[in-house]
C-alpha positions in Angstrom: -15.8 4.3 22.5 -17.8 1.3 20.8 -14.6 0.1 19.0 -13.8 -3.4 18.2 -11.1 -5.5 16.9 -10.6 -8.4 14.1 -10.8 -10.9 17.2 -13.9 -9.4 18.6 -15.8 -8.8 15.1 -14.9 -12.8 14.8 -16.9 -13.5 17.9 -19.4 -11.3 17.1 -20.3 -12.2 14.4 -20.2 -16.2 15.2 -22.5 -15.2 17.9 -24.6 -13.9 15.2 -24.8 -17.0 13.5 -21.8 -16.0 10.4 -18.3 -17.8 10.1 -16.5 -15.3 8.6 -12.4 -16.1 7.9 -9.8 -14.3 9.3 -9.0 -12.7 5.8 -12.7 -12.0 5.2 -12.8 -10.4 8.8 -9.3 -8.7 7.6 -11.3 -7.6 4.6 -14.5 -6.0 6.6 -12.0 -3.9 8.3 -9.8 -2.6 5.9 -12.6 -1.4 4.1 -13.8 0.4 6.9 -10.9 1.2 8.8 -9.9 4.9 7.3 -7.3 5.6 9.6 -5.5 2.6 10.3 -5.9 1.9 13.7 -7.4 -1.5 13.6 -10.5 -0.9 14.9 -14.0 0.1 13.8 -16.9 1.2 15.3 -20.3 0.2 16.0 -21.9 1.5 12.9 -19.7 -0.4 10.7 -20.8 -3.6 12.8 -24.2 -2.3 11.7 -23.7 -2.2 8.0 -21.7 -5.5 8.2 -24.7 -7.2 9.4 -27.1 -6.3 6.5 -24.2 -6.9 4.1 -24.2 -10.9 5.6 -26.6 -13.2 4.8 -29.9 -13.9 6.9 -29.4 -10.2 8.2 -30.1 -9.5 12.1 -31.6 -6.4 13.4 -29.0 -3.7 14.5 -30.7 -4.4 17.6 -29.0 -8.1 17.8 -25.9 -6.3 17.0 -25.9 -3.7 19.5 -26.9 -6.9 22.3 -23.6 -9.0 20.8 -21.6 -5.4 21.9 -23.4 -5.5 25.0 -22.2 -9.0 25.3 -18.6 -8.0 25.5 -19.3 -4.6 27.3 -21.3 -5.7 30.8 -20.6 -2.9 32.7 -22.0 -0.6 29.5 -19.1 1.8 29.9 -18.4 1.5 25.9 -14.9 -0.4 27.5 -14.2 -4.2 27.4 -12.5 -5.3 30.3 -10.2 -8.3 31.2 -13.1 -9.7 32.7 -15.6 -9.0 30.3 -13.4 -10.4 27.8 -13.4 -13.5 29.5 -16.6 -13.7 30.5 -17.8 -13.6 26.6 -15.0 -16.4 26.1 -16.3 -18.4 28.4 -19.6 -18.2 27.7 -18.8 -19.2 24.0 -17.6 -22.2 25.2 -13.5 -21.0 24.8 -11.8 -21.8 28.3 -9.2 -19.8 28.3 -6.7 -18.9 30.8 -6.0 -15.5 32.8 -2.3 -15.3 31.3 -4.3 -16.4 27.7 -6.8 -13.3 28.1 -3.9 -11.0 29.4 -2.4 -11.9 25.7 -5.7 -10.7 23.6 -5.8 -7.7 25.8 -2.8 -6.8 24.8 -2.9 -7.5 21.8 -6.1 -5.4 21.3 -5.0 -2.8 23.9 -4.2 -0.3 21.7 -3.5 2.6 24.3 -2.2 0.0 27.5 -4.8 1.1 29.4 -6.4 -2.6 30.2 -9.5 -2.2 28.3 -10.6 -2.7 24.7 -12.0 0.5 23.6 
């Protein structure tokens, strides 16, 4: 269920301290991303971590998924979503969050997974 998208890994990883581009984000995931689904998992996030610079403890990592998962139900939810949004200081609007959901909503169900 720990699954993730390009737009999450970006926040994640800004949380973490890294800026990675949208290509370079593009890049983490195609190399990881066997079967083309668009997402990767949290071991990946793992392994991308000691591949940045001033590496953070998987620990960190596995907090920053936390983050986004409050409920720990390996889901992220509208709210959750725009909870971590908020927090990192991007106001954005229900209709705004509805958009990344479904963007990242890969089987409609309302959650990130």
């Amino acid at each position: 269920g720990d699954q993730i998208t390009t737009k999450e890994l970006g926040t994640v990883m800004r949380s973490l301290g890294q800026n990675p581009s949208e290509s370079e984000l593009q890049d983490m995931i195609n190399e990881v991303d066997a079967d083309n689904n668009g997402t990767i998992d949290f071991p990946f996030l793992t392994m991308m971590a000691r591949k940045m610079k001033d590496t953070d403890s998987e620990e960190e990592i596995r907090e920053a998924f936390k983050v986004f998962d409050r409920d720990n139900n390996g889901f992220i939810s509208a709210a959750e979503l725009r909870h971590v949004m908020t927090s990192i200081g991007e106001k954005l609007t229900d209709d705004e969050v509805d958009e990344m959901i479904r963007e990242a909503d890969q089987d409609g169900d309302g959650r990130i997974d």
